[in-house]
N, C-alpha and C positions, 0 to 999 in steps of 0.2 A: 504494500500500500504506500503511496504517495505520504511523507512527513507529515504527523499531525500535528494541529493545532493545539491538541489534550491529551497528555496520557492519563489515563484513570484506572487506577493502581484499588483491587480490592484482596484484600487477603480472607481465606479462606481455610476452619485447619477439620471441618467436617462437611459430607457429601449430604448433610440434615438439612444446613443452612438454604436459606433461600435463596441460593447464589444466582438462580435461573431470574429471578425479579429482579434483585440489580442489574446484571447485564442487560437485562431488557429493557429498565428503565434507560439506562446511559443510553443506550442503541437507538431510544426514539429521538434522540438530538441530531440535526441533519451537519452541526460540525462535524469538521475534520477533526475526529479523533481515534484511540485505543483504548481499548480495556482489557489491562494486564491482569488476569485473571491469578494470583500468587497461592499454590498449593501448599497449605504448610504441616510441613509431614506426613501428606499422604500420597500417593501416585495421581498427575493428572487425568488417569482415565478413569478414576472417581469420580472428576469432577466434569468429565467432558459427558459423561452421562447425565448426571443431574442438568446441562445445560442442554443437552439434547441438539437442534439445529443450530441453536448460538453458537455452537463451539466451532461452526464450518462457517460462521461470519469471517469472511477476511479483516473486521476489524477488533477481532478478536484474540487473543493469544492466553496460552499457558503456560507457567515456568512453575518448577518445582522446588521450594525453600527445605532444606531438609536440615533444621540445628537440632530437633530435639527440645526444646525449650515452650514451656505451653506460656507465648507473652508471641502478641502479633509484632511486637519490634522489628523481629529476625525477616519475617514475609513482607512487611509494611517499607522495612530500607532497601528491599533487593528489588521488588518493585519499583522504587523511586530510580535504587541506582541504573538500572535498564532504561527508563525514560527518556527518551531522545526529545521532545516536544517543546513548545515555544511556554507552555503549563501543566503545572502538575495538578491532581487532582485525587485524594485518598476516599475511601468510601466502606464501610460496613458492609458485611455479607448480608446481613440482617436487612439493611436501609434499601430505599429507591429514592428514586429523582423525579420530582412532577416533567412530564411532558415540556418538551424545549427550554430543561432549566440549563443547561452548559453552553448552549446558543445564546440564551438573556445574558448570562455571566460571562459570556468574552463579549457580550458588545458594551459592557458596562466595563471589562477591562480597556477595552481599545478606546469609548470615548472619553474617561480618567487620564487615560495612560498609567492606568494603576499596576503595581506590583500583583497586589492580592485583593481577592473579591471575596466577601464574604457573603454567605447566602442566606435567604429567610432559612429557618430550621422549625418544622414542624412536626406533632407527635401525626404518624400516617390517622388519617379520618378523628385526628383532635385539633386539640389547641396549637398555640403557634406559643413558640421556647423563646422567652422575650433576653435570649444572651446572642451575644451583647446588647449590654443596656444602655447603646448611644443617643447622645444629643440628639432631641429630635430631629433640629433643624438643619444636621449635617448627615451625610452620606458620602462623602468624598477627601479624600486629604484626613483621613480621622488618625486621632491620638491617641495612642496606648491606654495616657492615664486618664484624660479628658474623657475618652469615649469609653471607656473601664472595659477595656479590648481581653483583660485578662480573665474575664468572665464568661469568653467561649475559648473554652480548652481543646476542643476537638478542631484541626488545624482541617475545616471543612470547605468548600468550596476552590477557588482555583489560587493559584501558588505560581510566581516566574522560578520556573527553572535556571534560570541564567542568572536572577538576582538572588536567590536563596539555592545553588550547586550545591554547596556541603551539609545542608540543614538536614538533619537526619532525626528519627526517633532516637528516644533516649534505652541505651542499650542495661539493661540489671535487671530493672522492676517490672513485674507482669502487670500491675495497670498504672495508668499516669501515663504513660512512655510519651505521650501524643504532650505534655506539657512544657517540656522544652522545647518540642519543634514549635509549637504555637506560641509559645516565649518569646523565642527566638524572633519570629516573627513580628510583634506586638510592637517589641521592645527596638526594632530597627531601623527606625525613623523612614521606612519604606513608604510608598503610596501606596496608603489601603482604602478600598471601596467597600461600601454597603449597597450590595444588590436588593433595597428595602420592597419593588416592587415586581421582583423577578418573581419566575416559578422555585419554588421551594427543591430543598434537603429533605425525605420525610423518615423520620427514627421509627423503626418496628419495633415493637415487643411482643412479637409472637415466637420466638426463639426460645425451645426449651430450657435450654439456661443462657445466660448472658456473663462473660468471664470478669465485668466490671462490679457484677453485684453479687458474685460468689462469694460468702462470709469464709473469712480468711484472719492469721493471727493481724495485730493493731501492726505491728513491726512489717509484714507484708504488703499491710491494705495502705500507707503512707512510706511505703519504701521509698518512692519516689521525693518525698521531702525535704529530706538531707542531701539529695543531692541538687534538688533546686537554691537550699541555701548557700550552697556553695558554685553555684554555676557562677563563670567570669561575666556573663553579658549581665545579671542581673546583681550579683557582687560590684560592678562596678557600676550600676545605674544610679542617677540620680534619688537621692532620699524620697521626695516625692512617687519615684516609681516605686522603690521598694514600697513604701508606707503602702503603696493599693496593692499590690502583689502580694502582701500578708495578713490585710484584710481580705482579699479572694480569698486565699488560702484556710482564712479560718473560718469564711461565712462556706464555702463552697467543699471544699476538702478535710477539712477536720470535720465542721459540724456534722457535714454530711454522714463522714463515718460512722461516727459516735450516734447519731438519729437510726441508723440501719441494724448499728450492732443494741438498740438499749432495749430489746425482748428479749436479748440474749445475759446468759450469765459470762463476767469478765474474771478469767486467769489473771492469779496474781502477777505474772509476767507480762502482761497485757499490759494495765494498769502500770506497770513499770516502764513499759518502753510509750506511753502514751505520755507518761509525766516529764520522762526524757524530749518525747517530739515539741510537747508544749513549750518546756522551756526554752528549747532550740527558738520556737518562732517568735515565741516573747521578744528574745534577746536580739535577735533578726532585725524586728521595727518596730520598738516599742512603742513607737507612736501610734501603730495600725490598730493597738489595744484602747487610746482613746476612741478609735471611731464605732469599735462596737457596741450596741444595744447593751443596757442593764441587764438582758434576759444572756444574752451571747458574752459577756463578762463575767456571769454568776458558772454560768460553763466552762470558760477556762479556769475560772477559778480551780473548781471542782476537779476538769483533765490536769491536770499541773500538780496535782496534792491527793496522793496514794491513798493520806487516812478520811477522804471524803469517801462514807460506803458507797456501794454499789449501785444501789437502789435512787441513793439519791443523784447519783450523776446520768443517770439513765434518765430518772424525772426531768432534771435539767434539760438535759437530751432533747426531749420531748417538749416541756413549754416552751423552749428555745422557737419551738413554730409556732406557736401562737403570734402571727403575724401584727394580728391587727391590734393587740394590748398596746396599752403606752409604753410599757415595760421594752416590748420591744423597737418600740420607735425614740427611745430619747436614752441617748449614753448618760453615762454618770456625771461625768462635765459637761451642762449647757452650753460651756462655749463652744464646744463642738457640733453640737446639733445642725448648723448647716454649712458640714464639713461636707466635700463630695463625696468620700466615702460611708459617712455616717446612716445610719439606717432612713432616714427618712429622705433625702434625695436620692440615695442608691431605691427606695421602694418605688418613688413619682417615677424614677425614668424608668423600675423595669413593666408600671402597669403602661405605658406610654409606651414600650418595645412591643407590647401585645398587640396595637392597634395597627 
């Protein structure tokens, strides 16, 4: 086939997944592109069955990832590093693409001249995933910390090959991986787009299990942490960037943890490498501790301090979501209250990303 415009790289490590509906969704875009179809640890003729005719699409291919390691890093970089194209583009096995969405997303690259385009992201036949929670009134030229860029993790819609060549997933931890390439990104003063009126990304959860919400020890499920506090792009970013990058961190990634795991009972080793992670981020940007909610401070408290029981961090846990309390809308110092990261303009702009 003639050089594409997109390679779209999906990794795949079971013959279950619905890899036949992504392929097909990419396929209904009349660009010039590929879909690297990345087999991980299993034989491609697994997977050319499940796609049945797709797999005789000339714009279609399969390669075989064979590390061993259950973390799509290994299938997600070997896909990228094949990619010959003018953009890249990563995608779930699980996910589809609405009709003429990578068509919308390069003519919003080309009339930008944008690096990266970011795409509406919606639950398939739900709501729409109000991350990123940007300005409303920009779409174009957006800023890391302005546009709180660090709040879609998943390095989703299209990507320059040529401006980001070495950006790779991040190689140790089985989830996270996707947050240093999308760091990487955020963080690189590149021209990034909001495709706000494009056809959508749309996330499935019809996949018997999903490897991101598989309960795993505390030390596992945030492995990826400690090595974001020590990355050089964000070790050396301005203090502003850090301060939101560990506010994400602890509204989006910690809490989240601790909310999935608090039905569950916590090993005393758990609880130990949790008070470890905490302090880690505390000390990281202690300022990102003023922007959180009363409710999301009475939490760290709790992860940070072994002799807080079980039960009551777990409770934490849980009214930590009571959204709409004041509790949750007003930090402990009002002078922060309309700080950009503080809970009540981080809430306006993400009900305003839903629209």
């Amino acid at each position: 086939m003639a050089e594409p415009d997109v390679d779209v790289v999906i990794a795949v490590h079971d013959p279950a997944r619905a890899i036949d509906r992504a392929v097909a969704s990419v396929l209904r875009s009349s660009a010039a592109l590929r879909v690297t179809v990345v087999c991980h640890n299993l034989p491609s003729e697994a997977i050319a069955g499940r796609l049945g005719a797709l797999a005789d699409d000339p714009r279609v291919r399969l390669i075989e990832h064979h590390d061993g390691i259950p973390s799509p890093t290994g299938p997600f970089n070997a896909g990228l590093d094949a990619a010959t194209a003018r953009f890249t583009s990563v995608m779930g096995s699980d996910d589809e693409l609405e009709p003429g969405a990578i068509d919308a997303w390069l003519r919003v690259a080309d009339r930008d001249d944008a690096d990266v385009v970011i795409p509406p992201l919606r639950h398939a036949g739900g709501a729409t995933i109000p991350t990123p929670p940007v300005r409303p009134w920009r779409s174009r030229r957006l800023d890391g910390v302005a546009d709180r860029l660090s709040y879609r993790s998943a390095p989703l819609g299209l990507v320059s090959r040529a401006r980001f060549a070495d950006v790779r997933m991040a190689v140790g931890p089985r989830v996270g991986e996707d947050l240093e390439y999308s760091g990487r990104l955020w963080s690189s003063g590149a021209a990034i787009s909001l495709a706000r009126r494009a056809p959508a990304y749309l996330v499935h959860d019809d996949a018997p299990t999903r490897v991101t919400f598989t309960p795993r020890p505390i030390a596992d499920e945030l492995a990826y942490l400690p090595l974001l506090l020590e990355a050089p792009w964000l070790l050396g970013a301005p203090r502003p960037h850090r301060t939101a990058w560990a506010v994400k961190m602890w509204r989006i990634n910690v809490f989240g943890a601790l909310f999935y795991r608090s039905g569950h009972a916590w090993a005393p080793e758990d609880r130990r490498d949790l008070s470890v992670l905490a302090m880690a981020l505390a000390a990281f940007a202690p300022d990102a501790l003023e922007r959180l909610s009363r409710l999301e401070r009475a939490l760290v408290d709790a992860a940070g301090d072994e002799a807080v029981a079980d039960d009551d961090l777990n409770r934490r846990a849980r009214e930590r979501r009571r959204f709409a309390s004041p509790a949750a809308l007003l930090p402990r110092r009002l002078r922060y209250l309309g700080a950009r990261e503080a809970p009540l303009r981080y809430t306006i702009a993400t009900v305003l990303a839903r629209r």
